[in-house]
LUMBA-629657 format. One record per atom (N, C-alpha, C, O, CB): residue in one letter; x, y, z. Coordinates in steps of 0.05 Angstrom, whole numbers, plus 5000, padded with zeros to 4 digits. Glycine has a CB too. Example, Ala and Ser with C-alpha at 12.3 -4.5 7.8 and 13.67 -1.06 7.14 Angstrom:
residues 2
A526448865156
A524649105156
A526449345156
A528549345169
A522649115181
S525749555142
S527349795143
S525850015157
S526850235161
S528249885114
END
This chain:
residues 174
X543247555179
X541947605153
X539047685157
X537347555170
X542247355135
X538747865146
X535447985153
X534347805130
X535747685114
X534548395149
X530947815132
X529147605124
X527447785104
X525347745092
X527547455151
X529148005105
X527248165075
X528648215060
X530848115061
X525648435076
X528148365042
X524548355037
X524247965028
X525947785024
X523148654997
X520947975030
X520147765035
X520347585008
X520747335008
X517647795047
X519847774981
X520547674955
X518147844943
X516947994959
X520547324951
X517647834926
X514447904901
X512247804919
X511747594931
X514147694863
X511448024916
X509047804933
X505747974908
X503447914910
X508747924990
X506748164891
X505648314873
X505048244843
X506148034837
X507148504874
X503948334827
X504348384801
X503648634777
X504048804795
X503348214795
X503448694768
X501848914752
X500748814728
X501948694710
X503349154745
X498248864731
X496648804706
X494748994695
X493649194704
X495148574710
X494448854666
X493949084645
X491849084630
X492048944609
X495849114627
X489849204635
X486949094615
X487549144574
X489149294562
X483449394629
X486049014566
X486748994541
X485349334535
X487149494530
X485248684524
X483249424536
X482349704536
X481849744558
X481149554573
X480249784520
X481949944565
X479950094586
X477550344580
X477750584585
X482050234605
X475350204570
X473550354550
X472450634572
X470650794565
X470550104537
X473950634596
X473650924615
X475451084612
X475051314619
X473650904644
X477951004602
X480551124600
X480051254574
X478251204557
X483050934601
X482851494575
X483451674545
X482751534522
X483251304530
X486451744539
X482251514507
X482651424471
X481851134476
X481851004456
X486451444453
X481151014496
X481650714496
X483350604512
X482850374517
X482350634475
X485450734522
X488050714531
X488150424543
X485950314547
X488850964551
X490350284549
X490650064563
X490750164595
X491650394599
X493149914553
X489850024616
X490350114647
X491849944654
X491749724643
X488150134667
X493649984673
X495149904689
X493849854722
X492350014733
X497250094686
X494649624733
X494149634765
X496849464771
X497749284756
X490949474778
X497949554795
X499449394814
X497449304832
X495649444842
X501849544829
X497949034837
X496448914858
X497748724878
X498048484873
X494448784848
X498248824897
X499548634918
X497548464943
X496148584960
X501648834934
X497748124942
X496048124959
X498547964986
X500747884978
X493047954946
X497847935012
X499147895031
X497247765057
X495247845069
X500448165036
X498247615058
X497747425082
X498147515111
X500347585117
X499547205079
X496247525130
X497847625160
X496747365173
X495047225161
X496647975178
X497647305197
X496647115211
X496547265243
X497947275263
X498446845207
X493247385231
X491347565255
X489347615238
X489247595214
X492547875271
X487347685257
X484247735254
X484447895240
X486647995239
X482547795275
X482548005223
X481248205205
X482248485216
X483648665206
X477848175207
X480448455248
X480948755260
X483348925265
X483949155260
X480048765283
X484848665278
X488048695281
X488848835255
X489249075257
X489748385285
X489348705224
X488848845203
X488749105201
X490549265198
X486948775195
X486449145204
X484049405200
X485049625204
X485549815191
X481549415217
X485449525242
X487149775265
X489749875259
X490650085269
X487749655293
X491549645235
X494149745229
X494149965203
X495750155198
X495849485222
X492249875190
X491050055169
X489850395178
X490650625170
X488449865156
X488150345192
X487450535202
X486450745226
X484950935227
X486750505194
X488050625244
X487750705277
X490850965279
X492950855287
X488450305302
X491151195274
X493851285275
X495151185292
X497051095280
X494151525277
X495451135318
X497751015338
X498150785322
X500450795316
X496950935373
X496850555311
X498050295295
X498550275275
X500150095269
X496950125294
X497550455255
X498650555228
X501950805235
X503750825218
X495250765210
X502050955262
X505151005252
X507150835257
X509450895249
X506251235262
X506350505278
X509150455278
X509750325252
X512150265255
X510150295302
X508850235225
X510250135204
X510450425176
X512150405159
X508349805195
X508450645177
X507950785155
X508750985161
X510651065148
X505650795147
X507551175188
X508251485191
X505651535205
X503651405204
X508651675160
X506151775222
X504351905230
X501551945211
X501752025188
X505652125237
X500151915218
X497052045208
X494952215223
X493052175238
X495451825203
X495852385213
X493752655226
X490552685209
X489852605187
X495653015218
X488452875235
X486752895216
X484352645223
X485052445235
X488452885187
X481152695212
X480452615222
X479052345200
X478152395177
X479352805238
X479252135208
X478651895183
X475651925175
X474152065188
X479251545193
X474851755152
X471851825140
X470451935113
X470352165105
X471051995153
X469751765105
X468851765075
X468152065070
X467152215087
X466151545068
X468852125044
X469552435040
X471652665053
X471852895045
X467252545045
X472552595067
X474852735085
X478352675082
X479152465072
X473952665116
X479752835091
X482352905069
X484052925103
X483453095119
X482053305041
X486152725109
X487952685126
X490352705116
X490852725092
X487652475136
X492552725138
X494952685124
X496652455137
X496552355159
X496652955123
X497852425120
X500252145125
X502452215118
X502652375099
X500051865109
X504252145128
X507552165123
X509551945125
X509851795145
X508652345140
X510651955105
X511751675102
X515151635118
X517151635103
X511851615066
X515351605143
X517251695158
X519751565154
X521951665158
X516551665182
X519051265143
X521951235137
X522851275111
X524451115101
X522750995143
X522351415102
X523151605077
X525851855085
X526251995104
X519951805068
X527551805060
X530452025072
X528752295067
X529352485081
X534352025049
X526752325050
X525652555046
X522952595061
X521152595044
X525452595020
X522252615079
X520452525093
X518752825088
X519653055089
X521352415124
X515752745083
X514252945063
X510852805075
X510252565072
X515352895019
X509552965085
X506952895089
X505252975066
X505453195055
X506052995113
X502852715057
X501652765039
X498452775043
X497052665060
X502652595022
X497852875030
X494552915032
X492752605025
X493152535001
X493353185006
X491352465037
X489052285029
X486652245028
X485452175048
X489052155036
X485752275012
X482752325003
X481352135019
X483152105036
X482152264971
X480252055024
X479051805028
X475651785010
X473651925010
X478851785063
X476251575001
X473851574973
X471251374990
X469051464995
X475451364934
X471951194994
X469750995002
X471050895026
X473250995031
X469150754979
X470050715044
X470150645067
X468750445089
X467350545106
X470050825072
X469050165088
X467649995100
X468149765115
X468149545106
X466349935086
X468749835142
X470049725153
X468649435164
X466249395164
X470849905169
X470249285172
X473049265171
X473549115139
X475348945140
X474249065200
X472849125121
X473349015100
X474349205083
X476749155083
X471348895091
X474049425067
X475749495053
X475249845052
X473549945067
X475649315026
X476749975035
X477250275032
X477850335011
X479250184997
X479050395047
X477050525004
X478850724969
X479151034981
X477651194991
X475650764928
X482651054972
X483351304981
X484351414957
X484851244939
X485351305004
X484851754949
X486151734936
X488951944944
X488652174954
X484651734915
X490951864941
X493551884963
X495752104939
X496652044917
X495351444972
X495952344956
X498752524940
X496952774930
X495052864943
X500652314905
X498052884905
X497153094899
X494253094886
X493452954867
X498953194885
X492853264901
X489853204885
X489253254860
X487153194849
X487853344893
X491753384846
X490853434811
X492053174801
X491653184776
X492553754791
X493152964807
X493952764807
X495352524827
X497652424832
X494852824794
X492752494834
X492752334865
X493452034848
X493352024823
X488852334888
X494151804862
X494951564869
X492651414877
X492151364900
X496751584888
X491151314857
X488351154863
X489050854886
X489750644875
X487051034826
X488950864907
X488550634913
X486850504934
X485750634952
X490450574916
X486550244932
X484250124943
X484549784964
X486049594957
X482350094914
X483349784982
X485849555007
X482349384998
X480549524989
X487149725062
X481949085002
X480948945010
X481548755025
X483248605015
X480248894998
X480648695053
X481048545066
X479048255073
X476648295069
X481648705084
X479848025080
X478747755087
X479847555105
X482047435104
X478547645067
X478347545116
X478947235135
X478547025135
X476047015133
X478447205154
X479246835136
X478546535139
X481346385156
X483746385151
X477846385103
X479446265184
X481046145204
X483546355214
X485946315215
X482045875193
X482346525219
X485146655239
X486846795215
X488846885226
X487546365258
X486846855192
X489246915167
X487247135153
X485047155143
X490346585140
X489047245157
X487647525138
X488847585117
X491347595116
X487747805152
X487247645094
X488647675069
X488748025062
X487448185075
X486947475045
X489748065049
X490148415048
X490648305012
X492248145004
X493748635073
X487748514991
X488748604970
X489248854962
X487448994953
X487648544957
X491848944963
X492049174954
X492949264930
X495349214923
X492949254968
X491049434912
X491249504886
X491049914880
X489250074882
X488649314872
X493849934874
X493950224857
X492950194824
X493650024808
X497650344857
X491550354820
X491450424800
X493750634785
X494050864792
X489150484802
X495450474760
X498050614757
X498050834730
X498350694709
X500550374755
X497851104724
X498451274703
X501351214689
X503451154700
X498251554715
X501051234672
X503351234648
X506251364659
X508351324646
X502151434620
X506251444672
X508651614684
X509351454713
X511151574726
X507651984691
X508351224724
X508651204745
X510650984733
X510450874711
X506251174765
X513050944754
X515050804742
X514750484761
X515750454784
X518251014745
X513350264748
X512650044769
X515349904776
X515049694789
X510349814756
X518550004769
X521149804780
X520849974807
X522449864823
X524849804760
X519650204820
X520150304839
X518550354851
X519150384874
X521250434839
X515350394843
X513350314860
X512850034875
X511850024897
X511550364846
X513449844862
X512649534856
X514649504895
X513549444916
X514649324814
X516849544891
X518949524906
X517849644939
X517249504958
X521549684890
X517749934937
X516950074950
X514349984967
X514049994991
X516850264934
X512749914947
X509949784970
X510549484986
X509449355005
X506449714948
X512649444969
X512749194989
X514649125014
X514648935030
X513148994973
X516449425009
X517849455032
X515649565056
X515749505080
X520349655025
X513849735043
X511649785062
X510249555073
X509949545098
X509849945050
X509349395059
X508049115065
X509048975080
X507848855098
X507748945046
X511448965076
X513448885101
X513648985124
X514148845144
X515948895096
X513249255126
X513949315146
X510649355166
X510749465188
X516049545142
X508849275157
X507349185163
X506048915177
X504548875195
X507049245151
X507348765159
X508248565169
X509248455202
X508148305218
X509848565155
X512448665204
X513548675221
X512048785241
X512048665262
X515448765216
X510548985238
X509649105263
X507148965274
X506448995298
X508949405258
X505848795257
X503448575258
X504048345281
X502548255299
X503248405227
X507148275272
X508248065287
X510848115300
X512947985299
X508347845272
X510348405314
X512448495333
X515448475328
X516848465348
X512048365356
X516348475306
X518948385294
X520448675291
X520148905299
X518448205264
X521848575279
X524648785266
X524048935244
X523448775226
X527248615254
X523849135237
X522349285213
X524749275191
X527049315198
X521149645220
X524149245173
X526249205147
X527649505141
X526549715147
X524449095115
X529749485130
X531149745119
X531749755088
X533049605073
X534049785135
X530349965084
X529950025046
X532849955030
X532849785012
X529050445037
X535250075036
X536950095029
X538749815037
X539449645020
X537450335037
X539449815068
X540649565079
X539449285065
X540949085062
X540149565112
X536449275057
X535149035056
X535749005026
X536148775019
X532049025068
X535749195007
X536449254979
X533749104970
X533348874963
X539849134966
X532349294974
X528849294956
X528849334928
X527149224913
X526649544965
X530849534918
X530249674899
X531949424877
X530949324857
X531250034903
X534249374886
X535449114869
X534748824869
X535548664852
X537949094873
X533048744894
X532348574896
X529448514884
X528648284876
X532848554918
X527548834882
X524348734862
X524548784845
X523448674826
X521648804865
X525948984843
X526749254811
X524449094791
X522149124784
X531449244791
X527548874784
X526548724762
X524148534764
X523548414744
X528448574754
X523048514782
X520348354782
X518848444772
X517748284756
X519148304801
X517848704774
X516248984760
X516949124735
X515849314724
X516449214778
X519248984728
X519749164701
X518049064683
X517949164660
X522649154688
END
């Protein structure tokens, strides 16, 4: 019996206005935060070193750095499609803002990282548009999170389908 996915480890939340947004609009964020048990850097390097970011995410080409546009590909995907990433801000080893997919409507998101005694915490928050569907994003990052996880602590990398992500968080995120 495989050990994923690990459960919710997420939520999405919703400001009452967002006096930056359209008309007032309400905003949306998914925010997942996650526990590793390793240093900051260890962290950091899985995030952003390409040889340690492809064994859980995908190749990353291209050169990293605030204002500059890399690509990533999300390999264990049946449709496997490299995407463009902005990279907005940048400060290592603590946190980053990228913005990830198509640039006329990129995927706002943003990693904070922390340590205390050896445990690193990872917050990671998308900022979500009205069209983004959170029973399948919600799911999706945390099969990623997982498999991050796995590659953190040399394990078995989870399978999207076999591990049943999509029926098992769906409803956490609806």
């Amino acid at each position: 019996m495989s050990r994923f996915p690990t459960g919710p480890t997420g939520r999405v939340e919703v400001d009452e206005v967002d006096a930056g947004g359209e008309d007032g609009a309400a905003r949306r964020r998914l925010v997942l935060e996650r526990t590793f048990r390793a240093p900051i850097a260890d962290v950091w390097a899985s995030l952003t070193e390409p040889e340690r970011f492809a064994r859980w995410y995908g190749p990353m080409e291209g050169e990293p750095g605030p204002g500059r546009t890399i690509t990533v590909t999300m390999a264990p995907e049946d449709e496997i499609v490299a995407l463009p990433v902005t990279i907005i801000e940048c400060d290592p080893p603590i946190s980053f803002v990228v913005d990830l997919g198509d640039p006329a409507r990129p995927w706002r998101i943003s990693v904070v990282l922390g340590e205390a005694d050896g445990i690193t915490t990872m917050t990671f928050v998308q900022t979500l548009s009205d069209e983004v569907d959170t029973t399948e994003v919600g799911p999706g990052w945390e099969f990623y999170a997982d498999r991050m996880t796995a590659a953190l602590e040399g394990g078995e990398m989870p399978d999207w389908d076999g591990d049943s992500y999509q029926d098992t968080l769906g409803p956490h995120y609806s």
